[in-house]
mmJSON file of the N, C-alpha and C atoms, coordinates in Angstrom:
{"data_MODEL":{"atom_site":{
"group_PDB":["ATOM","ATOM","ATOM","ATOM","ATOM","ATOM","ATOM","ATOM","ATOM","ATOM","ATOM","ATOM","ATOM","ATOM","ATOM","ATOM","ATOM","ATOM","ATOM","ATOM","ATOM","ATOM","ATOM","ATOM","ATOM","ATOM","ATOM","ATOM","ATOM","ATOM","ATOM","ATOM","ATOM","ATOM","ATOM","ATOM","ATOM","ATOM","ATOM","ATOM","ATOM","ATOM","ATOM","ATOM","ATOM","ATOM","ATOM","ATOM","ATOM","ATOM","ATOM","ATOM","ATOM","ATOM","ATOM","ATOM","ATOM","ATOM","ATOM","ATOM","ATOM","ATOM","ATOM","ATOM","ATOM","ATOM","ATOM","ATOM","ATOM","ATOM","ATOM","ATOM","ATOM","ATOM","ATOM","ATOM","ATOM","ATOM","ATOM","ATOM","ATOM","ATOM","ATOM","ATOM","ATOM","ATOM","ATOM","ATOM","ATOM","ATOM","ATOM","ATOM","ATOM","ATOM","ATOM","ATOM","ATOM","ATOM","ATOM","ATOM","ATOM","ATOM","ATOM","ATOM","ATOM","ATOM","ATOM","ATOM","ATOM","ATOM","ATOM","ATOM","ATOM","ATOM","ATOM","ATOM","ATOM","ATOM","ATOM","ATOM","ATOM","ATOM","ATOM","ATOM","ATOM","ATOM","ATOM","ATOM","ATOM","ATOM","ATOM","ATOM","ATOM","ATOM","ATOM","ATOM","ATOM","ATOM","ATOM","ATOM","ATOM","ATOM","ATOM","ATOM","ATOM","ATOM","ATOM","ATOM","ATOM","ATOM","ATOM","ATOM","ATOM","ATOM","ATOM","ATOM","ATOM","ATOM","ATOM","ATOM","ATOM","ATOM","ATOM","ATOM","ATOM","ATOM","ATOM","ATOM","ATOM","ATOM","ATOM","ATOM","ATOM","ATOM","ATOM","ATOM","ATOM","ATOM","ATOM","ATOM","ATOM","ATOM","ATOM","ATOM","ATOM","ATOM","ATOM","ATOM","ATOM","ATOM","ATOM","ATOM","ATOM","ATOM","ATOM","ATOM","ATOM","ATOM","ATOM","ATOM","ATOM","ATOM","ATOM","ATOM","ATOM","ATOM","ATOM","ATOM","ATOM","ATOM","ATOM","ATOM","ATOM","ATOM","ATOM","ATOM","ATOM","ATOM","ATOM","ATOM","ATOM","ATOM","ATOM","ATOM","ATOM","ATOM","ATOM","ATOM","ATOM","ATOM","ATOM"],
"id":[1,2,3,4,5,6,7,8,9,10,11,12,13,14,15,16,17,18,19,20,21,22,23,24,25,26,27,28,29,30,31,32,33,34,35,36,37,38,39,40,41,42,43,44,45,46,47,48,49,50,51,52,53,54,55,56,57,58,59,60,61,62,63,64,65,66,67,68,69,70,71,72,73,74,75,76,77,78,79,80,81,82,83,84,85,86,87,88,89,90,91,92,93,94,95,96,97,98,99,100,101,102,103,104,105,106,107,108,109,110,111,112,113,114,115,116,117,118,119,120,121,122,123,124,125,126,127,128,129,130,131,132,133,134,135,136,137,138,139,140,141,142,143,144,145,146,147,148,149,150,151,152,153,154,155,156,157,158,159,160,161,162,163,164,165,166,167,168,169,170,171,172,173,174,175,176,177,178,179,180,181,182,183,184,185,186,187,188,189,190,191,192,193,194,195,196,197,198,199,200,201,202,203,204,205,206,207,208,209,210,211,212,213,214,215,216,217,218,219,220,221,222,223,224,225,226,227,228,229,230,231],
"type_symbol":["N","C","C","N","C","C","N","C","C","N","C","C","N","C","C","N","C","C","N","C","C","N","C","C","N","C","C","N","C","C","N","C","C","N","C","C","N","C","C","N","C","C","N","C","C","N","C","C","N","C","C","N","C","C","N","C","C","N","C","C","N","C","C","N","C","C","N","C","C","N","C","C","N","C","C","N","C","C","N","C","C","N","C","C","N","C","C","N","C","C","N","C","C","N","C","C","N","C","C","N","C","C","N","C","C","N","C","C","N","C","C","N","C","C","N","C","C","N","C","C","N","C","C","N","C","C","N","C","C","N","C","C","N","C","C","N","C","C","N","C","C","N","C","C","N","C","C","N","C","C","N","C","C","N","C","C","N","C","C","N","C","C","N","C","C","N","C","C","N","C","C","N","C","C","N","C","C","N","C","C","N","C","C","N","C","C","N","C","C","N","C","C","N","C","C","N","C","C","N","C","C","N","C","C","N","C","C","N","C","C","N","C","C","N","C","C","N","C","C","N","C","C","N","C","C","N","C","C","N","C","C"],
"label_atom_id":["N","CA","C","N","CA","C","N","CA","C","N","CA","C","N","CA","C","N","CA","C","N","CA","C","N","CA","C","N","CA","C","N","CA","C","N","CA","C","N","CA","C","N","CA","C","N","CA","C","N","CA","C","N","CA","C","N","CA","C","N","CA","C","N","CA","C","N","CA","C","N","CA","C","N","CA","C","N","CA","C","N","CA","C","N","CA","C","N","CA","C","N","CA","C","N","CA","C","N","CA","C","N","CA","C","N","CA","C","N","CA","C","N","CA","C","N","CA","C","N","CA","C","N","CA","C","N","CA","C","N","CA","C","N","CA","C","N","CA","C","N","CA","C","N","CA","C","N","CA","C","N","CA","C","N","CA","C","N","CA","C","N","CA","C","N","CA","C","N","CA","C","N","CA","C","N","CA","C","N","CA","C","N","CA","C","N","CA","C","N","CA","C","N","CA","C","N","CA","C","N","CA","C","N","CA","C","N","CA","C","N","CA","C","N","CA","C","N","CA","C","N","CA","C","N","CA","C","N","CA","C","N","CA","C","N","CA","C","N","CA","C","N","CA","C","N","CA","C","N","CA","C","N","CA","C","N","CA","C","N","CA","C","N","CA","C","N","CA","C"],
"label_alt_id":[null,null,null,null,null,null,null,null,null,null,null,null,null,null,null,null,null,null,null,null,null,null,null,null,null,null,null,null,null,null,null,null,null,null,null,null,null,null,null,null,null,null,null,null,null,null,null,null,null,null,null,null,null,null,null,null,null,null,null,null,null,null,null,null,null,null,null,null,null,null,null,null,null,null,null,null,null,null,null,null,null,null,null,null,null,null,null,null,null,null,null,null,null,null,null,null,null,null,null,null,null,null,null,null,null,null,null,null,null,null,null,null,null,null,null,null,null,null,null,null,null,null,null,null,null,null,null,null,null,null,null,null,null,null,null,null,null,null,null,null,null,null,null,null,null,null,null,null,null,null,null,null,null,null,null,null,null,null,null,null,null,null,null,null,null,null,null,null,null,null,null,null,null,null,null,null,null,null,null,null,null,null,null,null,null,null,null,null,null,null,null,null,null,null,null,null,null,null,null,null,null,null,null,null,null,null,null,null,null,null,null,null,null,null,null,null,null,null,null,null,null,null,null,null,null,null,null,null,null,null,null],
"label_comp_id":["UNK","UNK","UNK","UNK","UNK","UNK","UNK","UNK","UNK","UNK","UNK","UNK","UNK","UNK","UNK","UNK","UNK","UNK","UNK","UNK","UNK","UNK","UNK","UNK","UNK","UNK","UNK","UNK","UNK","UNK","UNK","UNK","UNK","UNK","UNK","UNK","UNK","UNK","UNK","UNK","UNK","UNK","UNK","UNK","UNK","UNK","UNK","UNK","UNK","UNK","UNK","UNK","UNK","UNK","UNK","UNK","UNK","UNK","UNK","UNK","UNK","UNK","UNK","UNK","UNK","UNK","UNK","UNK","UNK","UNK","UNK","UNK","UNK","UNK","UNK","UNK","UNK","UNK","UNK","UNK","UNK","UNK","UNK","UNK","UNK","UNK","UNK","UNK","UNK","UNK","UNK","UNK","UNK","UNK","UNK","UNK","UNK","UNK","UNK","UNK","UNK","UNK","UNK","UNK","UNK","UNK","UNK","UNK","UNK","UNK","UNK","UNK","UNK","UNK","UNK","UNK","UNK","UNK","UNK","UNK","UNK","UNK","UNK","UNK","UNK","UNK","UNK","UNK","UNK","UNK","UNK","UNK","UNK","UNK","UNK","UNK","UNK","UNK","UNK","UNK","UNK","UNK","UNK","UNK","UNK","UNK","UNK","UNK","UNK","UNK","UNK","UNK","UNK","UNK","UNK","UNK","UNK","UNK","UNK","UNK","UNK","UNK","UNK","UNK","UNK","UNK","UNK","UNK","UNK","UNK","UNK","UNK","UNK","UNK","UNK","UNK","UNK","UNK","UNK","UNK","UNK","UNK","UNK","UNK","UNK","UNK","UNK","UNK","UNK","UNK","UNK","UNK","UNK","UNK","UNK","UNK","UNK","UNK","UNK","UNK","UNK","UNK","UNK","UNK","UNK","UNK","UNK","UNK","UNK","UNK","UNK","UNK","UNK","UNK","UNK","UNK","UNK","UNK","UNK","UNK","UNK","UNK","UNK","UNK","UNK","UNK","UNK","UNK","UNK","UNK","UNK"],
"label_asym_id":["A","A","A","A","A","A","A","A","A","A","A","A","A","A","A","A","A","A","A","A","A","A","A","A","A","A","A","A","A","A","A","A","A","A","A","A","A","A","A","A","A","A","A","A","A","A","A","A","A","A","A","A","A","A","A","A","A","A","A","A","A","A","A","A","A","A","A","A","A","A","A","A","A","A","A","A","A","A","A","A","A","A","A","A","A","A","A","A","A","A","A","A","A","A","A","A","A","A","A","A","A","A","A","A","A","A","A","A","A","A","A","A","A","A","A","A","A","A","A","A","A","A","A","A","A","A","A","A","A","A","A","A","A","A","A","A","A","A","A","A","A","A","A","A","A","A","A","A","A","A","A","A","A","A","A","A","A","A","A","A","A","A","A","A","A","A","A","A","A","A","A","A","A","A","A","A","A","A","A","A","A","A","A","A","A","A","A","A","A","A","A","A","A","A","A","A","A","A","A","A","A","A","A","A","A","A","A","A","A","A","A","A","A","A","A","A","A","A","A","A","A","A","A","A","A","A","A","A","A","A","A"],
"label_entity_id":["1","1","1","1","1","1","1","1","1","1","1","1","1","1","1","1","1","1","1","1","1","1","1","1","1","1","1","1","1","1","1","1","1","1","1","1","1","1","1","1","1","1","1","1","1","1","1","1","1","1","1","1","1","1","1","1","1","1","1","1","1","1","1","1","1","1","1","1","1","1","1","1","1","1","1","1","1","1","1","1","1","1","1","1","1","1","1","1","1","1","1","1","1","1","1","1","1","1","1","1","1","1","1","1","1","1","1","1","1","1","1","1","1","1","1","1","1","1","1","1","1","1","1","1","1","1","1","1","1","1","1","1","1","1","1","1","1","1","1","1","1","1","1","1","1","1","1","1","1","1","1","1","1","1","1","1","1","1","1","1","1","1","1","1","1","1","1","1","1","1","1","1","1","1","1","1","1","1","1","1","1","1","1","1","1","1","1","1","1","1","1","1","1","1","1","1","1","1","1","1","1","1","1","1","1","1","1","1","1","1","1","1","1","1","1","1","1","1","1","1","1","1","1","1","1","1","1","1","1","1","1"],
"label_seq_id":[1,1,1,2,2,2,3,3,3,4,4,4,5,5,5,6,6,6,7,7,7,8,8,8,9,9,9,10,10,10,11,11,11,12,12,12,13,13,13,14,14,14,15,15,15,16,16,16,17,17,17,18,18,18,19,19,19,20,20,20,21,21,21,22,22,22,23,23,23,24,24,24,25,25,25,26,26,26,27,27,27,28,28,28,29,29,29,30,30,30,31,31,31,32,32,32,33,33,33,34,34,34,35,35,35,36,36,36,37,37,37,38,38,38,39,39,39,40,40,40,41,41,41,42,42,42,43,43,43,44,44,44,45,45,45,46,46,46,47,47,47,48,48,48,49,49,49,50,50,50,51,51,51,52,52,52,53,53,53,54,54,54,55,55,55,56,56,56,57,57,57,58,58,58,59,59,59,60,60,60,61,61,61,62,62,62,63,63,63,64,64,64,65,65,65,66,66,66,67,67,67,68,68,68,69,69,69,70,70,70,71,71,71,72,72,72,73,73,73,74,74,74,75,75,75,76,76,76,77,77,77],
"pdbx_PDB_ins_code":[null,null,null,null,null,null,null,null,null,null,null,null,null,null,null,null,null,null,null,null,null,null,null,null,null,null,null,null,null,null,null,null,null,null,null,null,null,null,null,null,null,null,null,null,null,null,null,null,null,null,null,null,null,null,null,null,null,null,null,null,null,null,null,null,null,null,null,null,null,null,null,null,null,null,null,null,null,null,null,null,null,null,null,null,null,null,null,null,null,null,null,null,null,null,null,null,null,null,null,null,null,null,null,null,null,null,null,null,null,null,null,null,null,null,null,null,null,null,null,null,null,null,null,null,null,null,null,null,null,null,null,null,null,null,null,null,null,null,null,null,null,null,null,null,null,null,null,null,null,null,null,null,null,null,null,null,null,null,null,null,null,null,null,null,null,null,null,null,null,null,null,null,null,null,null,null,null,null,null,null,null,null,null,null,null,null,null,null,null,null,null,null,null,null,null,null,null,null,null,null,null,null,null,null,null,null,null,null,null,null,null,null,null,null,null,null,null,null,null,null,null,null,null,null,null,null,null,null,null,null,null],
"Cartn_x":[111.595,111.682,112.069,112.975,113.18,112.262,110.945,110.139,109.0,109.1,108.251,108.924,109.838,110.516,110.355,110.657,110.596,109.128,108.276,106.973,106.73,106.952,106.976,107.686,109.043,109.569,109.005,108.328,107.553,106.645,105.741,104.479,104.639,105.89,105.922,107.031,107.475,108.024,106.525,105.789,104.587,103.845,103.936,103.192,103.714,105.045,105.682,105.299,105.673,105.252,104.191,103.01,101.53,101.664,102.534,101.906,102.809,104.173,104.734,104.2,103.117,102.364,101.58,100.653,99.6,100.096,101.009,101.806,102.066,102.568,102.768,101.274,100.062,98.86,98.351,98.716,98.146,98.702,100.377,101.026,100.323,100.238,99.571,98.417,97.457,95.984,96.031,97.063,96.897,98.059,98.624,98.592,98.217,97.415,96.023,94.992,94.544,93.632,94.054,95.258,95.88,95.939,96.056,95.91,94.949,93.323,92.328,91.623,91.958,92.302,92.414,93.426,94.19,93.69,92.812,92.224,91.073,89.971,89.187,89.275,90.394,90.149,90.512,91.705,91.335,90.117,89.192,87.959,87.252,87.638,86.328,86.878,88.34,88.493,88.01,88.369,87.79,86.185,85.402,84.134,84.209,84.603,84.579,85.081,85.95,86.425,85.206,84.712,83.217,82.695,82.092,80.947,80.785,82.351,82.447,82.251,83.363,83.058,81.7,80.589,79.657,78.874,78.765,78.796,78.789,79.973,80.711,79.684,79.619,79.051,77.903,76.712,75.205,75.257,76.446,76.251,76.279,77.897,77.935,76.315,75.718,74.6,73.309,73.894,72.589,72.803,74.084,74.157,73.957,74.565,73.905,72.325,71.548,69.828,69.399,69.862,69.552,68.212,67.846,66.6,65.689,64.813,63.576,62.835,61.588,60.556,59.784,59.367,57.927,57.062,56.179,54.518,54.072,53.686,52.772,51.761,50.717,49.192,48.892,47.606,46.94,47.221,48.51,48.801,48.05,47.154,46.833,47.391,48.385,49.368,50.833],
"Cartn_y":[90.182,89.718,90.849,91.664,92.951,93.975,94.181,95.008,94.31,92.857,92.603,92.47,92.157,92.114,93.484,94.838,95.861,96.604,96.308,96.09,95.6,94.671,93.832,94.514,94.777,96.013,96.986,97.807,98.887,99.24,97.883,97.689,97.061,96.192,96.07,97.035,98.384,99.423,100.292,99.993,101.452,100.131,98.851,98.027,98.653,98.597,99.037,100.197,100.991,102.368,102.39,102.209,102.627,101.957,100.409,99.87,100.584,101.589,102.176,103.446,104.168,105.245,104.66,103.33,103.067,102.882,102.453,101.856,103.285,103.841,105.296,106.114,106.023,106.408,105.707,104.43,103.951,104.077,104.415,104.751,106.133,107.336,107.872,108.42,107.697,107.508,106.898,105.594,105.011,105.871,106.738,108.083,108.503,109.313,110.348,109.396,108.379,107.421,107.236,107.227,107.21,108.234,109.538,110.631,110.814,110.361,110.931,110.045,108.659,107.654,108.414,108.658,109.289,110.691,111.312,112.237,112.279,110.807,110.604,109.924,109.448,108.791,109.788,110.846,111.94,112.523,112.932,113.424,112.016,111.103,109.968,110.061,110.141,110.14,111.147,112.817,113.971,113.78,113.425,113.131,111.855,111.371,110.302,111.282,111.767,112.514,113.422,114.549,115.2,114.565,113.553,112.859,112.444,111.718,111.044,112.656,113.688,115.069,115.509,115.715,116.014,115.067,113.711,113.042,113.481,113.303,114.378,115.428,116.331,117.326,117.246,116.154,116.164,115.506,114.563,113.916,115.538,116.103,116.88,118.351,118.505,119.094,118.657,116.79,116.079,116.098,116.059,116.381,117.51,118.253,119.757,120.137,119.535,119.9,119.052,117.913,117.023,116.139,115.581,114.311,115.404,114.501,115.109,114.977,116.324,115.91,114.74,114.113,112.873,113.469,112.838,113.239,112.188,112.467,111.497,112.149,110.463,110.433,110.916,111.163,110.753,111.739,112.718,113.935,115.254,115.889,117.147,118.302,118.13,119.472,119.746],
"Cartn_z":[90.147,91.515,92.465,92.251,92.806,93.203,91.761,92.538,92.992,93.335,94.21,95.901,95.81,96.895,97.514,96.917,97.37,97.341,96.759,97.631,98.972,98.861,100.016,101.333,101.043,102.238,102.223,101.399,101.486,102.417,101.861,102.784,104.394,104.726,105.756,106.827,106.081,106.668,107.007,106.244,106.279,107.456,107.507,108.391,109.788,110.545,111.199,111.653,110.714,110.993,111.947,110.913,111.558,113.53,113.457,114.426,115.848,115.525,116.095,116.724,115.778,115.703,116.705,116.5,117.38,118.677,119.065,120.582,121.305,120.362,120.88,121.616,120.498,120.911,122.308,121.843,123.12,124.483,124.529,125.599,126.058,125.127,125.69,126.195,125.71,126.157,127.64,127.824,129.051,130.365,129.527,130.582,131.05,130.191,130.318,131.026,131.157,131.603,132.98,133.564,134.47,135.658,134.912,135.62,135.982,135.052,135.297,136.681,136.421,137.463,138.963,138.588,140.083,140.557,139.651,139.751,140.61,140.413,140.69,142.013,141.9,143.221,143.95,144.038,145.311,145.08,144.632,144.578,145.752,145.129,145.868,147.763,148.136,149.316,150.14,149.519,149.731,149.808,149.08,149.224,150.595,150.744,152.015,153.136,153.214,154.39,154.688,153.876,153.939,154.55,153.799,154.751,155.725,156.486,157.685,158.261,157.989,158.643,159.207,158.053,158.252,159.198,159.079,159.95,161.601,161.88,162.763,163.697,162.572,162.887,163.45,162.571,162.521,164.235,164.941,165.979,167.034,166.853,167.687,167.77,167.084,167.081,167.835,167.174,167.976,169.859,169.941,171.352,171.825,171.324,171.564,172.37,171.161,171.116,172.697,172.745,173.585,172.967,173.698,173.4,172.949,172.053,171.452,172.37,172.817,173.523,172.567,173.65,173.553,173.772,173.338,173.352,174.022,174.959,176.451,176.021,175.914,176.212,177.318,177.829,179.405,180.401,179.561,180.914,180.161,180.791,180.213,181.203,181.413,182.482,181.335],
"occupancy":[1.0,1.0,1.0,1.0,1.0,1.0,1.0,1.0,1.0,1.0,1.0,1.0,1.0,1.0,1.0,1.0,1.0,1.0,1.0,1.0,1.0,1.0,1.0,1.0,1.0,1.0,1.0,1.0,1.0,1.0,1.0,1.0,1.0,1.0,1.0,1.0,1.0,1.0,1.0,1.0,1.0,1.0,1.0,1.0,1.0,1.0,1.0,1.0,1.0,1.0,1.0,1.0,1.0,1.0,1.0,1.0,1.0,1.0,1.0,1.0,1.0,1.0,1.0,1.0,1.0,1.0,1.0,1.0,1.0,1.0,1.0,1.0,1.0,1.0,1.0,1.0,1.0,1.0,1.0,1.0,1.0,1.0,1.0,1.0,1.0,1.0,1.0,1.0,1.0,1.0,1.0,1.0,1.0,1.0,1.0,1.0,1.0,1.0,1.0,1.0,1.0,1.0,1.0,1.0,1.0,1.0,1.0,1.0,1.0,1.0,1.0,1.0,1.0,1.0,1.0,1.0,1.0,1.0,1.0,1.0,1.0,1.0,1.0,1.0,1.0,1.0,1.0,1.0,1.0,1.0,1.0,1.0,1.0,1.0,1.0,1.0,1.0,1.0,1.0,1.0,1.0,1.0,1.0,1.0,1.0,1.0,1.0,1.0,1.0,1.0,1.0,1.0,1.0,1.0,1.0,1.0,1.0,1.0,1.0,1.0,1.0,1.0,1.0,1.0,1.0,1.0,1.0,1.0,1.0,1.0,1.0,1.0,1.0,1.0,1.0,1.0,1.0,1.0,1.0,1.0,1.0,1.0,1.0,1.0,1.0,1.0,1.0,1.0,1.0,1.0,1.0,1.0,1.0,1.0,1.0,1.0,1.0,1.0,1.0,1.0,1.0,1.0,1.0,1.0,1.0,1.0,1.0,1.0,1.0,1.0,1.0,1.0,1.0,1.0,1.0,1.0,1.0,1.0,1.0,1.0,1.0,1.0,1.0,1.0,1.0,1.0,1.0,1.0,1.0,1.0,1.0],
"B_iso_or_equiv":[0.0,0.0,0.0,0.0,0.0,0.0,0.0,0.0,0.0,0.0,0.0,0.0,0.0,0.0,0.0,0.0,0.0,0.0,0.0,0.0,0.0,0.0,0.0,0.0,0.0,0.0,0.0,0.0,0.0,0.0,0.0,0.0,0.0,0.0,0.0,0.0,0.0,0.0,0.0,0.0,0.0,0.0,0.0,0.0,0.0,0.0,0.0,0.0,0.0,0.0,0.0,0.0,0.0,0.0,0.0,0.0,0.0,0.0,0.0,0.0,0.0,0.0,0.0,0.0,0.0,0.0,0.0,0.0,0.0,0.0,0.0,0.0,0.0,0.0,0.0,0.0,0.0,0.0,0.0,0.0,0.0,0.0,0.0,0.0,0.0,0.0,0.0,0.0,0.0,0.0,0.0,0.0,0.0,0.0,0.0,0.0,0.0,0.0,0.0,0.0,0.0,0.0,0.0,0.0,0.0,0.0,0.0,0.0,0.0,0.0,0.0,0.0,0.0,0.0,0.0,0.0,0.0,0.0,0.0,0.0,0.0,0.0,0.0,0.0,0.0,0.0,0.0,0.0,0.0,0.0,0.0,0.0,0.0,0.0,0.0,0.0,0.0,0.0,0.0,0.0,0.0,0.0,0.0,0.0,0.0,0.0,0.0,0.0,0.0,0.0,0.0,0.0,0.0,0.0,0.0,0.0,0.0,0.0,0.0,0.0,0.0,0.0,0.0,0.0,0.0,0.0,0.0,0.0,0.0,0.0,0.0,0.0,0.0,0.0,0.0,0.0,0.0,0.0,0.0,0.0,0.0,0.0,0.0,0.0,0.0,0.0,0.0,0.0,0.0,0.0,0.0,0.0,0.0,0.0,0.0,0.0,0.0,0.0,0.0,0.0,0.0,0.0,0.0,0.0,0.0,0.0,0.0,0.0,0.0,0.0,0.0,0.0,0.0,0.0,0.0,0.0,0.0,0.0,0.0,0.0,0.0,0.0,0.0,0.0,0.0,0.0,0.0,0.0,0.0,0.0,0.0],
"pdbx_formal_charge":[null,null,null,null,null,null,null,null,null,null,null,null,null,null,null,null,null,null,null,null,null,null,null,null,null,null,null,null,null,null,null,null,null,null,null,null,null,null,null,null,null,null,null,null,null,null,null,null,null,null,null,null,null,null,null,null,null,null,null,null,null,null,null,null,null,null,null,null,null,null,null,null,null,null,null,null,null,null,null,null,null,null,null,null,null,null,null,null,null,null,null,null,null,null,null,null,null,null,null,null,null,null,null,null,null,null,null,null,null,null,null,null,null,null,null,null,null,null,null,null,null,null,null,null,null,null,null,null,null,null,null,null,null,null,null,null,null,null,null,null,null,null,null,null,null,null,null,null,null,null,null,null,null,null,null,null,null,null,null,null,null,null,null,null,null,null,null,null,null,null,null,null,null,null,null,null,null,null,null,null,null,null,null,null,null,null,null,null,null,null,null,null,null,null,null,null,null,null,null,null,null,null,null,null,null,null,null,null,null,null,null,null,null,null,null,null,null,null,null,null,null,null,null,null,null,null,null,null,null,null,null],
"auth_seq_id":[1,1,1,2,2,2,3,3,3,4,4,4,5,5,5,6,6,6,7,7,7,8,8,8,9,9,9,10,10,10,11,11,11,12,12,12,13,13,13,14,14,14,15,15,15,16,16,16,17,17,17,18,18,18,19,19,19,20,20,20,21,21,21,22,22,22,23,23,23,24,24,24,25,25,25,26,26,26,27,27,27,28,28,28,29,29,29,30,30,30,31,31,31,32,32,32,33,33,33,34,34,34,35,35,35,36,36,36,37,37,37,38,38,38,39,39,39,40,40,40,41,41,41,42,42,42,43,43,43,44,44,44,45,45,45,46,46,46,47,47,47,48,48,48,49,49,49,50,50,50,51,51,51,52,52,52,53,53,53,54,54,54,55,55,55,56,56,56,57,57,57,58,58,58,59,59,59,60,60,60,61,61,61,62,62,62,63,63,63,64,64,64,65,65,65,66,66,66,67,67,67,68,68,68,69,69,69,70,70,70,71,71,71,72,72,72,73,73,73,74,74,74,75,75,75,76,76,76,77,77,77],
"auth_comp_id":["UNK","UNK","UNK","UNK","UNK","UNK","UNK","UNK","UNK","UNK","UNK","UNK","UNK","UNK","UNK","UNK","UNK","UNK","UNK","UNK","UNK","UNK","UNK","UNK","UNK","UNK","UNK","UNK","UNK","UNK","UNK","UNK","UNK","UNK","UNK","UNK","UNK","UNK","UNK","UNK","UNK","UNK","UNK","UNK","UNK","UNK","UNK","UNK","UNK","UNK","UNK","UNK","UNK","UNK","UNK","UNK","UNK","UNK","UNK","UNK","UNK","UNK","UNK","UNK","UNK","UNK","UNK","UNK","UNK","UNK","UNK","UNK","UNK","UNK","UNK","UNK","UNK","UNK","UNK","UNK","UNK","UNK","UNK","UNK","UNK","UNK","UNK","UNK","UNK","UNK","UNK","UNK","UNK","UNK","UNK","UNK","UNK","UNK","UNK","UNK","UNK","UNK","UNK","UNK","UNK","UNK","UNK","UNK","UNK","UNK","UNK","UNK","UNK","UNK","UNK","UNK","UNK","UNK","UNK","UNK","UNK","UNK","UNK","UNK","UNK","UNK","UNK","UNK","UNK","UNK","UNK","UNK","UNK","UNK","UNK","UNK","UNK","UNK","UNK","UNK","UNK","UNK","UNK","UNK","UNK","UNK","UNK","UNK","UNK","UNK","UNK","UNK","UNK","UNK","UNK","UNK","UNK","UNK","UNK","UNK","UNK","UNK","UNK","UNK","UNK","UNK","UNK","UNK","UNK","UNK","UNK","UNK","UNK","UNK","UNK","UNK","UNK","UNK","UNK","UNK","UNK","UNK","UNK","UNK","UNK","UNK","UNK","UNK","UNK","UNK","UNK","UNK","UNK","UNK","UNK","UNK","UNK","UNK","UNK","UNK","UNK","UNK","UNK","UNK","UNK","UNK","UNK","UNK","UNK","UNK","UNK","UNK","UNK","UNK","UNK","UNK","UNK","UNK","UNK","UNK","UNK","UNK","UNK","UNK","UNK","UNK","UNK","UNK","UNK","UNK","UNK"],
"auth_asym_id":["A","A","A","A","A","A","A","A","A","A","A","A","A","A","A","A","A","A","A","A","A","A","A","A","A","A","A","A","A","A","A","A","A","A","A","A","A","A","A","A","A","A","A","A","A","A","A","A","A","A","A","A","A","A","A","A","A","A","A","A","A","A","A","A","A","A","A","A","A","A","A","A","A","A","A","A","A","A","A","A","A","A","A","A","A","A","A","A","A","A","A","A","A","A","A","A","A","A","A","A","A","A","A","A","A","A","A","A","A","A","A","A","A","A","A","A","A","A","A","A","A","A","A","A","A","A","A","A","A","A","A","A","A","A","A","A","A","A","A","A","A","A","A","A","A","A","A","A","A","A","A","A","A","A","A","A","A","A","A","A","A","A","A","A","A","A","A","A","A","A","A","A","A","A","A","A","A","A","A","A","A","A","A","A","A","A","A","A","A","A","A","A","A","A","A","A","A","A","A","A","A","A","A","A","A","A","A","A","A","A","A","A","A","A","A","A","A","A","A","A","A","A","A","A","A","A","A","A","A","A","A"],
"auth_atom_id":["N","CA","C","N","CA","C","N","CA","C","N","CA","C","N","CA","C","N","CA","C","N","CA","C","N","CA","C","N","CA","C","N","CA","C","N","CA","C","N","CA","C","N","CA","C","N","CA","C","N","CA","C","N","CA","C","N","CA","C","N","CA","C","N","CA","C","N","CA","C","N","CA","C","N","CA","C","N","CA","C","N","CA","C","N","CA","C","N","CA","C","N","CA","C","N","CA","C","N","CA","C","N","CA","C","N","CA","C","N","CA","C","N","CA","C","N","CA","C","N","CA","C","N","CA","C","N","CA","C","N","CA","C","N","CA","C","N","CA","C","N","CA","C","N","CA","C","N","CA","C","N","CA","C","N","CA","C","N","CA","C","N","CA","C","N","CA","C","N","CA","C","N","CA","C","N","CA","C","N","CA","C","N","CA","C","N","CA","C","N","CA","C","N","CA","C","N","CA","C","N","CA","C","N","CA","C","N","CA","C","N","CA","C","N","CA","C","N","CA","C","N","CA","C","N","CA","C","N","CA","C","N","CA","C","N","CA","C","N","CA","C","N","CA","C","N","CA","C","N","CA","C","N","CA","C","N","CA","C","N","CA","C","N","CA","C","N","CA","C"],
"pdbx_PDB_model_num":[1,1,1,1,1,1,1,1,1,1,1,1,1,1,1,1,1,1,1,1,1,1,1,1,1,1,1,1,1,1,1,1,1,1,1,1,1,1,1,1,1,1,1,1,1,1,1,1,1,1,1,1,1,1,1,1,1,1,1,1,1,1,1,1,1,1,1,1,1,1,1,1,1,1,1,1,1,1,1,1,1,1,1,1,1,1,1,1,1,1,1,1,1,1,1,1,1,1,1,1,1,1,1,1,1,1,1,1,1,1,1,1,1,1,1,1,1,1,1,1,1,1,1,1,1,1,1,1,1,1,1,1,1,1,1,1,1,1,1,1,1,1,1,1,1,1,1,1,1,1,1,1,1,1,1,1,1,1,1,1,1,1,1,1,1,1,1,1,1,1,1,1,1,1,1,1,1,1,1,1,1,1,1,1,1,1,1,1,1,1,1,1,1,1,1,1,1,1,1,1,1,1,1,1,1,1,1,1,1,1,1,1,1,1,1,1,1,1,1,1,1,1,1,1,1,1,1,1,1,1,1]
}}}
């Protein structure tokens, strides 16, 4: 009865173990998942700020140039 009993603790110390090992992995995966998270999203605002920028820009140019000439029919002067 003893060395089944101590089987039994064996296997549910090495059960433990592993699932201590895994909690651990997973704490730090959802770190790393976290950072990269937060990584991306300043990239995504920086890419938004650009664009409204450029934005920006393409208007102040368009004022610049002024109106596009038209092309009128019917006048040959």
């Amino acid at each position: 009865m003893t060395t089944i009993s101590a089987v039994v603790a064996t296997v549910l110390s090495l059960v433990a173990a592993m699932w201590t090992m895994l909690r651990a992995f997973e704490r730090r995966t959802d770190a790393r998942f976290d950072r990269v998270d937060a990584h991306f999203e300043k990239l995504e605002n920086e890419m938004l700020d650009l664009r409204n920028e450029l934005t920006d820009v393409k208007i102040s140019i368009a004022r610049l140039e002024g109106p596009r000439p038209r092309f009128e029919l019917g006048t040959s002067r």
